[in-house]
PyMOL Python script that loads the backbone (N, CA, C, O; Angstrom):
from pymol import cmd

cmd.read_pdbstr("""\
ATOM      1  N   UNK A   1       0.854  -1.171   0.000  1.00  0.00           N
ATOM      2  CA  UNK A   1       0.000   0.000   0.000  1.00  0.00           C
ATOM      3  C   UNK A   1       0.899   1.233   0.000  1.00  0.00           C
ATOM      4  O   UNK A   1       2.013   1.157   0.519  1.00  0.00           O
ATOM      5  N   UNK A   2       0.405   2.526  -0.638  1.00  0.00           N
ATOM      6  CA  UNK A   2       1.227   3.913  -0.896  1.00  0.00           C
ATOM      7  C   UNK A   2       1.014   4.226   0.282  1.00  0.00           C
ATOM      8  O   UNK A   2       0.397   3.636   1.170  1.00  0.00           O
ATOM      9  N   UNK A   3       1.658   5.382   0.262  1.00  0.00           N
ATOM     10  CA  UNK A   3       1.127   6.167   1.576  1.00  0.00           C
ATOM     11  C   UNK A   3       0.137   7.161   0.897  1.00  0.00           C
ATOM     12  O   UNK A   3      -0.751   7.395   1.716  1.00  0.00           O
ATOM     13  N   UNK A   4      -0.068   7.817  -0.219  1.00  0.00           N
ATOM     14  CA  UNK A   4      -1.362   8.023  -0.464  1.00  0.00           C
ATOM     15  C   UNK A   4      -2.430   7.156  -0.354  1.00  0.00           C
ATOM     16  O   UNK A   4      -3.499   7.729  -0.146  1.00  0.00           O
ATOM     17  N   UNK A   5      -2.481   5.769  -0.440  1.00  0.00           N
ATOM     18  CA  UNK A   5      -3.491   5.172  -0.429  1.00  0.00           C
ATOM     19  C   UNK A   5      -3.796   4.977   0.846  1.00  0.00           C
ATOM     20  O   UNK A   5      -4.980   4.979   1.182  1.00  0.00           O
ATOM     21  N   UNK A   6      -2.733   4.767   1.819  1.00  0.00           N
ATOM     22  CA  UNK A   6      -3.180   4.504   3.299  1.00  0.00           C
ATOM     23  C   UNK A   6      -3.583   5.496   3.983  1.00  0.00           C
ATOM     24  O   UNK A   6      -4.052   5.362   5.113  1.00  0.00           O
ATOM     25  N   UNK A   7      -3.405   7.039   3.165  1.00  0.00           N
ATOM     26  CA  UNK A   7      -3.813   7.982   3.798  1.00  0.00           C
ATOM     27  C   UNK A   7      -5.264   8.246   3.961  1.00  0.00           C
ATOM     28  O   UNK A   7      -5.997   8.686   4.847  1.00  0.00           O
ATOM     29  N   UNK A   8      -5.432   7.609   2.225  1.00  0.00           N
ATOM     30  CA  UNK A   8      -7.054   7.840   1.910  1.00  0.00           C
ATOM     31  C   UNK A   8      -7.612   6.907   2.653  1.00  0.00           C
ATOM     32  O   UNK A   8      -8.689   7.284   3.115  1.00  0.00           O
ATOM     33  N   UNK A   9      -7.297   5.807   2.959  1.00  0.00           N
ATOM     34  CA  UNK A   9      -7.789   4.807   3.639  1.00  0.00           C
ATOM     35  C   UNK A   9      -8.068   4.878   5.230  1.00  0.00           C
ATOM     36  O   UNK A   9      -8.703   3.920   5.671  1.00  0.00           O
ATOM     37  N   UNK A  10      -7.750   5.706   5.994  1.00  0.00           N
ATOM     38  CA  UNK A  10      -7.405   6.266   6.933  1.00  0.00           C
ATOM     39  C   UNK A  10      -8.307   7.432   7.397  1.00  0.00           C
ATOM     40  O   UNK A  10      -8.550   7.783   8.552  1.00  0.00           O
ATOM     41  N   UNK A  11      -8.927   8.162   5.751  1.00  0.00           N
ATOM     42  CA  UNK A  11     -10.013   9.112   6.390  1.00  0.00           C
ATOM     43  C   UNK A  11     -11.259   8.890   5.673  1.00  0.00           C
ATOM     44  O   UNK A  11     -12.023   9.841   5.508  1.00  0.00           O
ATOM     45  N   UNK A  12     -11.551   7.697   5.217  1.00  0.00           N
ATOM     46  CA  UNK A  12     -12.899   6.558   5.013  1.00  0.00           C
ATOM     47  C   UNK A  12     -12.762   5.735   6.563  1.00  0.00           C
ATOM     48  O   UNK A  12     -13.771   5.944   7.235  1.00  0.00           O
ATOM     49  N   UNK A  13     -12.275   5.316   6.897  1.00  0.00           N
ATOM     50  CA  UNK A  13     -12.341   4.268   7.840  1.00  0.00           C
ATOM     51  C   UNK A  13     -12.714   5.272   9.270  1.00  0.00           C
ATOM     52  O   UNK A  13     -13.248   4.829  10.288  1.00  0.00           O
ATOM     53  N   UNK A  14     -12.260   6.808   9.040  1.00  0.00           N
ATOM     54  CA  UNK A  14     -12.135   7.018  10.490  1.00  0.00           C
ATOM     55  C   UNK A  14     -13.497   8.300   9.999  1.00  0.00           C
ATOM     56  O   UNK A  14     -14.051   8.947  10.888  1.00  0.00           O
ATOM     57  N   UNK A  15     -13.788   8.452   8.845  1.00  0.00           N
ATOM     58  CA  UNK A  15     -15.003   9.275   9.024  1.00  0.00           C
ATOM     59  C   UNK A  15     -16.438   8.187   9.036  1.00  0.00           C
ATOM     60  O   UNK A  15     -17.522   8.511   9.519  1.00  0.00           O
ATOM     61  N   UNK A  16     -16.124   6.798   8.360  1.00  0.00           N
ATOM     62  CA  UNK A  16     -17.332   6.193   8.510  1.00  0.00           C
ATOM     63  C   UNK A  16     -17.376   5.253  10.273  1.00  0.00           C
ATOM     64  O   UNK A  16     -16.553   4.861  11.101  1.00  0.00           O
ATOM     65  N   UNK A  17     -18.452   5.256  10.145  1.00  0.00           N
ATOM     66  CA  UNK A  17     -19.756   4.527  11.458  1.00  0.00           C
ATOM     67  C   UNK A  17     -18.941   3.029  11.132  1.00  0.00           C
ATOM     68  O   UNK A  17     -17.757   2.719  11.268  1.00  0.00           O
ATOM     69  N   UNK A  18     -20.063   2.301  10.669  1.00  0.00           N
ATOM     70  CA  UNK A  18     -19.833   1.302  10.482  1.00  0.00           C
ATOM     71  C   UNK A  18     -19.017   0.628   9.087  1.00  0.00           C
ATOM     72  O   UNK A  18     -18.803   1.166   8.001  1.00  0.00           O
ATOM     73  N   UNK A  19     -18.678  -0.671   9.536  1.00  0.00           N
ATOM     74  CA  UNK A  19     -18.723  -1.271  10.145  1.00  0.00           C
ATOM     75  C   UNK A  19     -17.139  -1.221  11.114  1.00  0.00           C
ATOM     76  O   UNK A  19     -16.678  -2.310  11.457  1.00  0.00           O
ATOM     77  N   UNK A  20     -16.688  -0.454  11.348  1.00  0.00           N
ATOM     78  CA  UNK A  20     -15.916  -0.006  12.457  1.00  0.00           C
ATOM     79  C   UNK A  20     -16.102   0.789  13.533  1.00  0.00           C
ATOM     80  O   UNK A  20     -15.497   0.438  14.546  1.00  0.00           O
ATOM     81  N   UNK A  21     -16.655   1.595  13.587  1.00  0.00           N
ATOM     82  CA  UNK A  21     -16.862   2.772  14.779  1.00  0.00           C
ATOM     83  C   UNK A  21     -15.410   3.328  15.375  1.00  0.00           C
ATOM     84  O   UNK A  21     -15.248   3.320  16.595  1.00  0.00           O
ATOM     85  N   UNK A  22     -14.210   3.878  14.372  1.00  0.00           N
ATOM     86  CA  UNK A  22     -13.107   3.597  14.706  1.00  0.00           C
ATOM     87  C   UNK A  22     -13.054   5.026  15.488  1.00  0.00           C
ATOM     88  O   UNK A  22     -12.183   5.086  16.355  1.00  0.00           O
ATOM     89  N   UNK A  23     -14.037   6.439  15.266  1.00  0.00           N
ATOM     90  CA  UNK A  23     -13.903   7.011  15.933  1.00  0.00           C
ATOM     91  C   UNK A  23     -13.875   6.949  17.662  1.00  0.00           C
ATOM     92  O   UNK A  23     -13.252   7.708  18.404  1.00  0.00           O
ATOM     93  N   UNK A  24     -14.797   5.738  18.067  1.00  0.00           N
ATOM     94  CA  UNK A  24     -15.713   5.496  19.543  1.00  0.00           C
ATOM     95  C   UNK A  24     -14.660   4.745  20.165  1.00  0.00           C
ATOM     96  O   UNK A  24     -14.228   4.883  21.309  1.00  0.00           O
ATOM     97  N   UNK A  25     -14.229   3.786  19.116  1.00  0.00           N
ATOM     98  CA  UNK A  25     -13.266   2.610  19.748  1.00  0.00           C
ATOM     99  C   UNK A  25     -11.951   3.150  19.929  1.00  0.00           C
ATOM    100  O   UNK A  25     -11.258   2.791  20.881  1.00  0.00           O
ATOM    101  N   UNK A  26     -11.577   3.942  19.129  1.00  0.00           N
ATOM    102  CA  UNK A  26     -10.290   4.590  19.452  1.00  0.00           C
ATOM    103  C   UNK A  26     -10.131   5.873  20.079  1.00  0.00           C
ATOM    104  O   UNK A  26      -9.083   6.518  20.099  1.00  0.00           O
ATOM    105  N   UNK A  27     -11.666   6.341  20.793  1.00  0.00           N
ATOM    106  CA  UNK A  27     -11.410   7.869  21.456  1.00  0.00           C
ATOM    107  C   UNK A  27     -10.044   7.871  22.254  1.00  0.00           C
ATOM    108  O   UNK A  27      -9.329   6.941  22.628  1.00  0.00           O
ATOM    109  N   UNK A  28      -9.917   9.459  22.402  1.00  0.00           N
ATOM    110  CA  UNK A  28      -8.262   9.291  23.470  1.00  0.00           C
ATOM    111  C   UNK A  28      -7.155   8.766  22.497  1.00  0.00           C
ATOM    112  O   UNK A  28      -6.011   9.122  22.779  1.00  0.00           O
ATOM    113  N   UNK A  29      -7.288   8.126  21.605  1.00  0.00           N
ATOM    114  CA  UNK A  29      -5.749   8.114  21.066  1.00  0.00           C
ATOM    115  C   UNK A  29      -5.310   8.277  19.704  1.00  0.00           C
ATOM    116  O   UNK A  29      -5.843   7.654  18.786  1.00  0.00           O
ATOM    117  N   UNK A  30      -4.263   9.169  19.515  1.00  0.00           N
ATOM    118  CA  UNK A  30      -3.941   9.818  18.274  1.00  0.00           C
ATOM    119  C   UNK A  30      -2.522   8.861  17.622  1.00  0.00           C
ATOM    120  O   UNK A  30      -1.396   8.771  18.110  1.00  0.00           O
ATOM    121  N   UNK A  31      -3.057   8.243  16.400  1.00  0.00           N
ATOM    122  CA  UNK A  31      -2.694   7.402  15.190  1.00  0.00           C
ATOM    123  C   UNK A  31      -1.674   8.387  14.628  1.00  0.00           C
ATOM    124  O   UNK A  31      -2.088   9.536  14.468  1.00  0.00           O
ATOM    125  N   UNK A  32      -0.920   8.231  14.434  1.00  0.00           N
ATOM    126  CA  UNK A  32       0.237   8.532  13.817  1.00  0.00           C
ATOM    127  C   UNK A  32       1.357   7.752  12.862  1.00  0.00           C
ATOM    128  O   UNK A  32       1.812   6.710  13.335  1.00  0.00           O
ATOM    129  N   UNK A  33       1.760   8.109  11.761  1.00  0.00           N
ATOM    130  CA  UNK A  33       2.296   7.228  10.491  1.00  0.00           C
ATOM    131  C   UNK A  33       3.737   8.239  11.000  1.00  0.00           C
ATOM    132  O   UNK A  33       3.923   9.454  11.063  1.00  0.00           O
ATOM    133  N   UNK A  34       4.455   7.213  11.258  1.00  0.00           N
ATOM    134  CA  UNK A  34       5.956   7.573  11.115  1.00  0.00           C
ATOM    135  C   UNK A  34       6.674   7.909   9.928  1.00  0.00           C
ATOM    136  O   UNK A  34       7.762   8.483   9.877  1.00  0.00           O
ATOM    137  N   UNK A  35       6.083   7.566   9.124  1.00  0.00           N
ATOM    138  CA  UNK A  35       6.732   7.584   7.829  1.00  0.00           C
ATOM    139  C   UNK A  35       6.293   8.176   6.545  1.00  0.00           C
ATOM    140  O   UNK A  35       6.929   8.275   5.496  1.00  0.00           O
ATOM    141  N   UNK A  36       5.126   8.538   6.816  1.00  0.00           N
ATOM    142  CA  UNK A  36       4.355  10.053   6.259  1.00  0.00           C
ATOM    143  C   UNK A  36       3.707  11.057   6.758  1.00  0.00           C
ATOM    144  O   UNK A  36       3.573  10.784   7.951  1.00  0.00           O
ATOM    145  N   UNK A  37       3.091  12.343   6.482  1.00  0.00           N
ATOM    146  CA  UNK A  37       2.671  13.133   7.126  1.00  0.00           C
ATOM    147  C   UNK A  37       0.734  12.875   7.145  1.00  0.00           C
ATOM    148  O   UNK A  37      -0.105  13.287   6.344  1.00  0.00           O
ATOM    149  N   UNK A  38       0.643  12.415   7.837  1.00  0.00           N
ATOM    150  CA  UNK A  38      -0.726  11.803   8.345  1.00  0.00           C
ATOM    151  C   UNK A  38      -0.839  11.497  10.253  1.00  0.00           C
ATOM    152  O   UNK A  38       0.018  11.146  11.064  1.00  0.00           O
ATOM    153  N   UNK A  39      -2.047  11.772  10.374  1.00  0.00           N
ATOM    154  CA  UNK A  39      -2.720  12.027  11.766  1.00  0.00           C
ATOM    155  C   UNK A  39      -4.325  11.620  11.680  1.00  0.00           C
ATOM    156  O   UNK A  39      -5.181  12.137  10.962  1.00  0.00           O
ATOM    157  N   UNK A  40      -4.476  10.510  12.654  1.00  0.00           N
ATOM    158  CA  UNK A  40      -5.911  10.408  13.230  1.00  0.00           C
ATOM    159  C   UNK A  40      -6.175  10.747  14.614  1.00  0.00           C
ATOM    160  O   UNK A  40      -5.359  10.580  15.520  1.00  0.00           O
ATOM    161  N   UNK A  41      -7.338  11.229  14.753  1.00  0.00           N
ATOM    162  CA  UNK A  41      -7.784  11.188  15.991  1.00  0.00           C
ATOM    163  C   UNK A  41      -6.655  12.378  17.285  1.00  0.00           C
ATOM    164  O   UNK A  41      -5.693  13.103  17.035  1.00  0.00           O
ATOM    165  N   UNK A  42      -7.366  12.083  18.596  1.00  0.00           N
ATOM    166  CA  UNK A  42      -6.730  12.813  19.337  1.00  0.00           C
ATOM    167  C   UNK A  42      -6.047  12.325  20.565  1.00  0.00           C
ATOM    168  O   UNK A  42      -6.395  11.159  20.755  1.00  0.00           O
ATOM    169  N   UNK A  43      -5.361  12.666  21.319  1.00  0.00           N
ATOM    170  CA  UNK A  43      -4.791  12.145  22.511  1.00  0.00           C
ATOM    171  C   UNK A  43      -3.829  11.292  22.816  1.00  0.00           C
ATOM    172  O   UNK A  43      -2.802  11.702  22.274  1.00  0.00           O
ATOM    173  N   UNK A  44      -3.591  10.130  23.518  1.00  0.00           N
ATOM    174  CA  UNK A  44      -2.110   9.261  23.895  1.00  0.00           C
ATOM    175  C   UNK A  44      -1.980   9.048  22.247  1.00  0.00           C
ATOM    176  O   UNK A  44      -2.872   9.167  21.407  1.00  0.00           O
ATOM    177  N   UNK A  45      -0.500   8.674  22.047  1.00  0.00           N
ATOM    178  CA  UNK A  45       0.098   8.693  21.058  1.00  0.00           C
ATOM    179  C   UNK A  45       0.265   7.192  20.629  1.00  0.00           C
ATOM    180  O   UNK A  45       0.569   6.352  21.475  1.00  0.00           O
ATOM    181  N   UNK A  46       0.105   6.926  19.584  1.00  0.00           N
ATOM    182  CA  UNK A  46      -0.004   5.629  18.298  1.00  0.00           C
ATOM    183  C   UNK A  46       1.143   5.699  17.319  1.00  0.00           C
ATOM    184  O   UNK A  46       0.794   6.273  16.287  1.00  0.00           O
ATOM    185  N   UNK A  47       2.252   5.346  17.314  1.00  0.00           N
ATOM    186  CA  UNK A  47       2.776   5.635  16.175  1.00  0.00           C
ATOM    187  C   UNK A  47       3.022   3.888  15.276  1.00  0.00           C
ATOM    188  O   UNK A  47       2.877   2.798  15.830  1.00  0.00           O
ATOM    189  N   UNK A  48       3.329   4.067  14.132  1.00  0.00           N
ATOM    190  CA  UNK A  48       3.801   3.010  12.987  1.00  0.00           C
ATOM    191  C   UNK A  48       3.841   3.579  12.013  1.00  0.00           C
ATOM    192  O   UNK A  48       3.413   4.722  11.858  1.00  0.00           O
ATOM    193  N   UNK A  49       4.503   2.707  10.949  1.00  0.00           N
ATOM    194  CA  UNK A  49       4.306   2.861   9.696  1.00  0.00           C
ATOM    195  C   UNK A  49       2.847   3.407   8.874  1.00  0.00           C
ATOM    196  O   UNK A  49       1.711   2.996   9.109  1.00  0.00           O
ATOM    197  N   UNK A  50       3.131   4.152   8.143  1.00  0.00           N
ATOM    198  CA  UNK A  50       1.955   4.926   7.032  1.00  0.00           C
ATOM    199  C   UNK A  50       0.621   3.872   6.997  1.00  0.00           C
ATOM    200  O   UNK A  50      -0.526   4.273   7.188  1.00  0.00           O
ATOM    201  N   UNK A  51       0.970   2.456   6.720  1.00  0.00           N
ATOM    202  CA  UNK A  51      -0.024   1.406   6.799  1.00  0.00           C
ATOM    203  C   UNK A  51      -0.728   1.365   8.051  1.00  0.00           C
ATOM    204  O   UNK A  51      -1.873   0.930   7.930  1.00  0.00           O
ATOM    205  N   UNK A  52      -0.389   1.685   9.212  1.00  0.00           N
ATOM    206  CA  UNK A  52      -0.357   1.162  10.423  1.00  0.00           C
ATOM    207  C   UNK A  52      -1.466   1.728  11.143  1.00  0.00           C
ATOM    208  O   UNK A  52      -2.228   1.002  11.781  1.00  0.00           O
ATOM    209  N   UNK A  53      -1.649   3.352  11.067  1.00  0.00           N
ATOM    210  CA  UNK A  53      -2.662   4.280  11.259  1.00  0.00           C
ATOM    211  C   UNK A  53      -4.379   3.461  10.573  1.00  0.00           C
ATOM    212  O   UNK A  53      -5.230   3.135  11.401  1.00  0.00           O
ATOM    213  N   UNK A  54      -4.534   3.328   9.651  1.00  0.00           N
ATOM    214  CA  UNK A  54      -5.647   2.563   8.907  1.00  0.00           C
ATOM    215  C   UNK A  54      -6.177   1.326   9.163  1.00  0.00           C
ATOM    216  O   UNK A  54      -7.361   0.992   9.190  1.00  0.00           O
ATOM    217  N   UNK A  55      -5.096   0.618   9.365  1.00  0.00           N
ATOM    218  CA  UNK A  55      -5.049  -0.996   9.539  1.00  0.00           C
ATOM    219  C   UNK A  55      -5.397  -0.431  11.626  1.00  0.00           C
ATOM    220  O   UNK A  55      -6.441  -0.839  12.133  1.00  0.00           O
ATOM    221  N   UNK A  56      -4.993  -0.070  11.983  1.00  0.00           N
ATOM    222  CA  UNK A  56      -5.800  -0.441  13.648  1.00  0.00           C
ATOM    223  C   UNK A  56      -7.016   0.728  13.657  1.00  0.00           C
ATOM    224  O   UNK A  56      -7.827   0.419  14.530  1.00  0.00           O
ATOM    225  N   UNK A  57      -7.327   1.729  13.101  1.00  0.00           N
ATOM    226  CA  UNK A  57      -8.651   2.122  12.636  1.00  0.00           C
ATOM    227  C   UNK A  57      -9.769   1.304  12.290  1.00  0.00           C
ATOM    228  O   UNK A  57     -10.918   1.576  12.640  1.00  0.00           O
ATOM    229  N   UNK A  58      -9.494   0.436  11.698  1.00  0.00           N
ATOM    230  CA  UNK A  58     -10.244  -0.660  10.757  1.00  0.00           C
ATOM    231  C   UNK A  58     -10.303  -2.393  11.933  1.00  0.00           C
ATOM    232  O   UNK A  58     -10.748  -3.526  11.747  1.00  0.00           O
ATOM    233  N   UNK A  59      -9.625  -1.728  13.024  1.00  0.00           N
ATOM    234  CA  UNK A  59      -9.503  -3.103  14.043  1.00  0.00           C
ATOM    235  C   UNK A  59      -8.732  -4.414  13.238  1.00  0.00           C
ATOM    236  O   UNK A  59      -9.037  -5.605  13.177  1.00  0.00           O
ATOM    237  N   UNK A  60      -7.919  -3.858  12.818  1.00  0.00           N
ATOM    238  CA  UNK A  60      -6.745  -5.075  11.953  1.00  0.00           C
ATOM    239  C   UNK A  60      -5.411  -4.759  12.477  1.00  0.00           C
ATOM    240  O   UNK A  60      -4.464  -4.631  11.701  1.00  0.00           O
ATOM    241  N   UNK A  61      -5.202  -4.550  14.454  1.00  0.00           N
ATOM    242  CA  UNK A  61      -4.185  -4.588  14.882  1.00  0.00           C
ATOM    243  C   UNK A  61      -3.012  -5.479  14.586  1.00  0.00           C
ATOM    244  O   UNK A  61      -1.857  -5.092  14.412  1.00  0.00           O
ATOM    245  N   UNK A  62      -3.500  -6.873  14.547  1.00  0.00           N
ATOM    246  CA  UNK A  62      -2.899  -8.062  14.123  1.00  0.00           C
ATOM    247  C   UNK A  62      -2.370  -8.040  13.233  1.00  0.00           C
ATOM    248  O   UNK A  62      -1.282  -8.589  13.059  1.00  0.00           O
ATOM    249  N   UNK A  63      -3.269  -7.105  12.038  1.00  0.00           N
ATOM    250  CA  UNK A  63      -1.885  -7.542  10.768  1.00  0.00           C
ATOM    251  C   UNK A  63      -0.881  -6.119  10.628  1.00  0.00           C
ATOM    252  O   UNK A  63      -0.898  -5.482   9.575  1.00  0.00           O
ATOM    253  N   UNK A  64      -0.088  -5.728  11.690  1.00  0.00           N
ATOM    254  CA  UNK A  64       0.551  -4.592  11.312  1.00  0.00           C
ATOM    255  C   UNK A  64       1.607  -4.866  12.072  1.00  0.00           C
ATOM    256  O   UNK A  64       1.296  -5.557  13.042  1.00  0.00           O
ATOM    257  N   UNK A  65       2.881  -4.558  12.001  1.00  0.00           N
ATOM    258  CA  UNK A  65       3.798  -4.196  13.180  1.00  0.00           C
ATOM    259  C   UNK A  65       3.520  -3.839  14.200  1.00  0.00           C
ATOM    260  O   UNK A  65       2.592  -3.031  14.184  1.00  0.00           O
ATOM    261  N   UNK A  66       4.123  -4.201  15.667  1.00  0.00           N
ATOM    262  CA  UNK A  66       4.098  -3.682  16.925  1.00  0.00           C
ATOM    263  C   UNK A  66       3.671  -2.400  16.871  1.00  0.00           C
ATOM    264  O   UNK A  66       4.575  -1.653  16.497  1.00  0.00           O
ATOM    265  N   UNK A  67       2.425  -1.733  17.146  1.00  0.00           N
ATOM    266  CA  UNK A  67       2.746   0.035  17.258  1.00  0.00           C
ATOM    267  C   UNK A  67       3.609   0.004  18.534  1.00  0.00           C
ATOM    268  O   UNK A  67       3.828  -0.935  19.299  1.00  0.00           O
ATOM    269  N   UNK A  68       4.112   1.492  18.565  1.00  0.00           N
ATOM    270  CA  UNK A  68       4.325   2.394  20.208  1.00  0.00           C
ATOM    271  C   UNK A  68       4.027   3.590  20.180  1.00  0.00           C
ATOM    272  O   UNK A  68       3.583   4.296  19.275  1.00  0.00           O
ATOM    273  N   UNK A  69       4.292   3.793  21.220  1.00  0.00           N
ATOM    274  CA  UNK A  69       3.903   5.024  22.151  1.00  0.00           C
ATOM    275  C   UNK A  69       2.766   4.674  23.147  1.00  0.00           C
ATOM    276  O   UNK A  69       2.137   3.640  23.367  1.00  0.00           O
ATOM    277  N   UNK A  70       2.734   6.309  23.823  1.00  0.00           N
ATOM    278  CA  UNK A  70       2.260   5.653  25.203  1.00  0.00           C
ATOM    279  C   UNK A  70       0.425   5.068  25.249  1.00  0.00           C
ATOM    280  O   UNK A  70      -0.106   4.650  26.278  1.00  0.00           O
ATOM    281  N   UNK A  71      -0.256   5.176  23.934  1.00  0.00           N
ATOM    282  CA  UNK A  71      -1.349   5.016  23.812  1.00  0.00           C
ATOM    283  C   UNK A  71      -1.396   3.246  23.399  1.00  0.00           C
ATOM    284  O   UNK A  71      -2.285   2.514  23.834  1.00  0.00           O
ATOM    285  N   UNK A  72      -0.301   2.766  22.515  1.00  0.00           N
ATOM    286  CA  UNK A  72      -0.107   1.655  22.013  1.00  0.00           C
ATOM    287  C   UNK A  72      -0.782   0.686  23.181  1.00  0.00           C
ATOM    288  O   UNK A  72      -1.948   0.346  22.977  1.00  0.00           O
ATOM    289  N   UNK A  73      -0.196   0.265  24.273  1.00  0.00           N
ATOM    290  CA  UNK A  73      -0.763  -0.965  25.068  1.00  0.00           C
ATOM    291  C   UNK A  73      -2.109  -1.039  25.317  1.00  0.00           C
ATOM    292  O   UNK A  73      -2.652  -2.107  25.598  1.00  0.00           O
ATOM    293  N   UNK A  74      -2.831   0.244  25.221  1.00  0.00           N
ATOM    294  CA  UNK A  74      -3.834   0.567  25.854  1.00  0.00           C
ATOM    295  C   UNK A  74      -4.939  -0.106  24.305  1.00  0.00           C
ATOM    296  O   UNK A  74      -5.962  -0.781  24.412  1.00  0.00           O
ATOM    297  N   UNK A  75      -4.482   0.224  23.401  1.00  0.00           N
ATOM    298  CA  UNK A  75      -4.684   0.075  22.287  1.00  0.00           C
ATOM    299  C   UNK A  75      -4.603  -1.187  21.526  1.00  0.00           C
ATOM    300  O   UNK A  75      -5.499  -1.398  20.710  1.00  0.00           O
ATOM    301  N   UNK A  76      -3.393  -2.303  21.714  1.00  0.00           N
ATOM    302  CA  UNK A  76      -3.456  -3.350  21.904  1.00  0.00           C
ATOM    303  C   UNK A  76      -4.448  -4.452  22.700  1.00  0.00           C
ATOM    304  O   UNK A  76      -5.008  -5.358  22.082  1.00  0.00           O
ATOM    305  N   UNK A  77      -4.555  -4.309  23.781  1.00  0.00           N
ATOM    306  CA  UNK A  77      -5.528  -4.575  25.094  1.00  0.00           C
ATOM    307  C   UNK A  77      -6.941  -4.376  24.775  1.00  0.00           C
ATOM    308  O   UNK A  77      -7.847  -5.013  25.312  1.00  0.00           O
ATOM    309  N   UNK A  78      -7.108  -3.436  23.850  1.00  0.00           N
ATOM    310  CA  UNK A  78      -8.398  -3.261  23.472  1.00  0.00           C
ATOM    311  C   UNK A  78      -9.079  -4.513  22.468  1.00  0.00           C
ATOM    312  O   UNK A  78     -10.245  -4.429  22.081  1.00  0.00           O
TER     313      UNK A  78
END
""", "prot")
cmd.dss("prot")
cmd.show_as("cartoon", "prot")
cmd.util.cbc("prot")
cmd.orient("prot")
């Protein structure tokens, strides 16, 4: 995936309801792509790869690299 595409992918997933609710499920923590200039959401910090922001929006923690930061465990756990 580009990082244009994961970007676009990133503000479908986090402006639509269903079938994610990625706004509700992820209140409090702000998604962050290390590796492009892209941002979801607000609060404890999420970082990964450009893919990485979209893919745990979309509740597809599993298929991405470890995130970190201090929102990550909380975020994992979920």
């Amino acid at each position: 995936m580009r990082a244009v595409e994961a970007t676009g992918a990133l503000d479908r997933v986090w402006e639509r309801g269903c079938p994610f609710h990625a706004r509700r499920r992820l209140a409090g923590l702000r998604l962050v792509a290390t590796d492009a200039d892209r941002t979801g959401g607000e609060g404890e910090l999420v970082e990964g790869p450009v893919t990485a922001p979209p893919m745990l929006a979309a509740g597809r923690g599993a298929s991405v690299a470890r995130p970190h930061g201090e929102g990550a465990e909380r975020l994992l756990a979920s």
